[in-house]
C-alpha positions, 0 to 999 in steps of 0.5 A: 417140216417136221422132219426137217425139225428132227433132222436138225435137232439130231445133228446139233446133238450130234455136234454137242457129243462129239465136242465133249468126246474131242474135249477130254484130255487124254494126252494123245498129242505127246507120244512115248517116243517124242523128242524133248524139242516136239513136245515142247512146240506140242506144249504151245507155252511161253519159251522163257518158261522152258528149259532148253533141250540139254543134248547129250543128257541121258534124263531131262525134265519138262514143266508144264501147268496143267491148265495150259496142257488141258484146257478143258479139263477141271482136273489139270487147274493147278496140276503140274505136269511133269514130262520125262526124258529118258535119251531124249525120248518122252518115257514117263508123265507124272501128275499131282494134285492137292485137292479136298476129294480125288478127282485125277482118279476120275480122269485116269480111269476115264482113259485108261480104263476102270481099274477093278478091286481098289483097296478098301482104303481108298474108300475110306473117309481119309483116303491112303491108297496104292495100285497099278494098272496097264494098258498095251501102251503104258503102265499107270500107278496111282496114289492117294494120301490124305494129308489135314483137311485135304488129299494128295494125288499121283498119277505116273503113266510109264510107257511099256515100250521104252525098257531098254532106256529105263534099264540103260539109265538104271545102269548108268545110275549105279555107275556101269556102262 
């Protein structure tokens, strides 16, 4: 009998772990390289919010609240996600936040991996902070700057596998083929 107590005491802490790994919001439903209309139906909002797919168009942007893209996670309340296009492929999301602490920081490193040595600054009681970091599949800068009582946040996760788009836009920009 006792045994039988211990089994299902292990499973529901089993099930109460894995519930809270599968919670966090690591993105990995919006891949580098998706179209603009599959992220969009990945995104489940409501249509009149987003704009439609402009063909043809070499940069387009999506707007998303973060609160609807991570549900689970406290960070993202408030937080404009913003997803970018480059050819009509998902190259860049970008993230801000203005809160009294850092907190998307916490989040960042949680699935992109710690990032060692900060600048001192970042430490600091207002905080004015830079750097980047990669993985093999992106790489992440972040910013912290205070701004009054509180402090602003970016975090910028750029594929590492879309070069030839970024330096075909870059390009175009200056007015070349």
């Amino acid at each position: 009998m006792s045994k039988n107590k211990i089994l299902i005491f292990t499973l529901l802490l089993q099930l109460l772990f894995v519930g809270s790994v599968q919670a966090k919001c690591d993105f990995k439903s919006f891949k580098f390289g998706d179209s603009y209309k599959s992220t969009v139906s990945k995104l489940k909002i409501d249509s009149e919010f987003v704009e439609p797919e402009i063909k043809g168009a070499s940069q387009q942007f999506l707007f998303a609240p973060g609160e609807e893209v991570c549900k689970s996670e406290k960070a993202f309340q408030g937080v404009p996600i913003h997803f970018v296009f480059l050819y009509n492929k998902l190259v860049q999301i970008e993230l801000m936040r203005v809160s009294e602490s850092p907190s998307l920081i916490t989040w960042a490193e949680s699935i992109y991996g710690v990032k060692e040595n900060k600048p001192n600054s970042f430490y600091d009681e207002f905080p004015i902070a830079r750097w980047s970091w990669e993985n093999s599949k992106a790489v992440i800068a972040y910013s912290v700057e205070s701004v009054a009582s509180d402090v602003v946040e970016s975090v910028i996760i750029q594929s590492l596998n879309h070069q030839q788009s970024y330096e075909k836009f870059a390009i175009e920009q200056e007015g070349g083929n």
